[in-house]
C-alpha positions in Angstrom: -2.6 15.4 -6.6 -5.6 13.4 -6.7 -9.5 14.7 -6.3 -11.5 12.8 -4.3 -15.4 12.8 -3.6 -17.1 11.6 -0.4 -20.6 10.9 0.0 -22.6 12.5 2.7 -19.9 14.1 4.6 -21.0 15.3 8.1 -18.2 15.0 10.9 -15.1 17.1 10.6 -12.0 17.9 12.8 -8.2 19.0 12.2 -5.8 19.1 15.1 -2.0 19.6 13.8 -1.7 18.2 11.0 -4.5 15.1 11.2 -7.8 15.7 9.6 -10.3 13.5 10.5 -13.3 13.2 8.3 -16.6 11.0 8.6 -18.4 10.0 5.5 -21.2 7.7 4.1 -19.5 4.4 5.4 -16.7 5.5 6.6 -14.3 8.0 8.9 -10.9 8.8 6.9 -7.9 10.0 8.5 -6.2 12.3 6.5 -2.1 13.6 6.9 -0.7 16.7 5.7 1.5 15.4 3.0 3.7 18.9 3.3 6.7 20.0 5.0 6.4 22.1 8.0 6.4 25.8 6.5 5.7 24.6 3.3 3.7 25.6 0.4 1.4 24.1 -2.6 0.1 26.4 -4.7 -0.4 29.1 -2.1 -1.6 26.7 0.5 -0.1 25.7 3.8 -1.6 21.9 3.9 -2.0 19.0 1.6 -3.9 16.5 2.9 -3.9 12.4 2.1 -6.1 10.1 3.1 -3.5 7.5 5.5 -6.9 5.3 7.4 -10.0 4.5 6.7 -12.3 3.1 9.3 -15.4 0.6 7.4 -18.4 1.9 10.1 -21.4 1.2 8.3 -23.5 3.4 8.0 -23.9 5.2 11.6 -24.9 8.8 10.9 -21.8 9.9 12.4 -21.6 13.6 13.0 -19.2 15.7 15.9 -15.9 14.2 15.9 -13.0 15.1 18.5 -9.3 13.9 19.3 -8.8 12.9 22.6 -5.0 13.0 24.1 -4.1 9.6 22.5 -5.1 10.4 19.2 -7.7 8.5 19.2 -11.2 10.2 17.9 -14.4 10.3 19.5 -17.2 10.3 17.4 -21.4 11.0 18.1 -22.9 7.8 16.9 -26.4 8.9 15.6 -27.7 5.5 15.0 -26.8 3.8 18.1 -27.2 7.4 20.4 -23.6 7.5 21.9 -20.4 8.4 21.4 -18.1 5.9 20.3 -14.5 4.8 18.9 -12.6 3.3 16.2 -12.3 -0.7 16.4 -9.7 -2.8 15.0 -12.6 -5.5 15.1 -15.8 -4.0 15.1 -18.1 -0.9 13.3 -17.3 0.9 16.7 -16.8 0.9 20.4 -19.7 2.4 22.1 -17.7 4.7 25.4 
């Protein structure tokens, strides 16, 4: 198991087991390296960073999934609510 730090960490969401996680530059995605059922050290998830989206430095706060997986994100520095991009910093929606 590895410790990580994040800078400025403001967004935050978990739906099964994804965690999704806005930082500084960036938004992580984040799997539960466990088994169904099982335990670490008396915890029920172990989570690994799997994704991480460069954004630049957006402010991004609120985060939610929306049926496709996808997450939707509050863009502070451009006021909306945006994407991921395979391409871009974001999608503006």
């Amino acid at each position: 198991m590895f410790e990580r730090t994040f800078n400025r960490c403001m967004g935050l969401v978990a739906a099964d087991r994804v965690l999704w996680m806005s930082s500084l530059y960036q938004l992580w995605r984040f799997q539960d390296a466990l088994e169904p059922g099982a335990l670490h050290n008396g915890y029920d998830r172990l989570y690994v960073p799997q994704v991480g989206y460069i954004t630049g430095d957006l402010d991004i706060h609120d985060i939610a999934i929306v049926p496709d997986g996808r997450p939707v994100f509050v863009n502070t520095l451009f006021s909306c609510l945006a994407t991921v991009s395979d391409a871009a910093s974001f999608v503006p929606l």
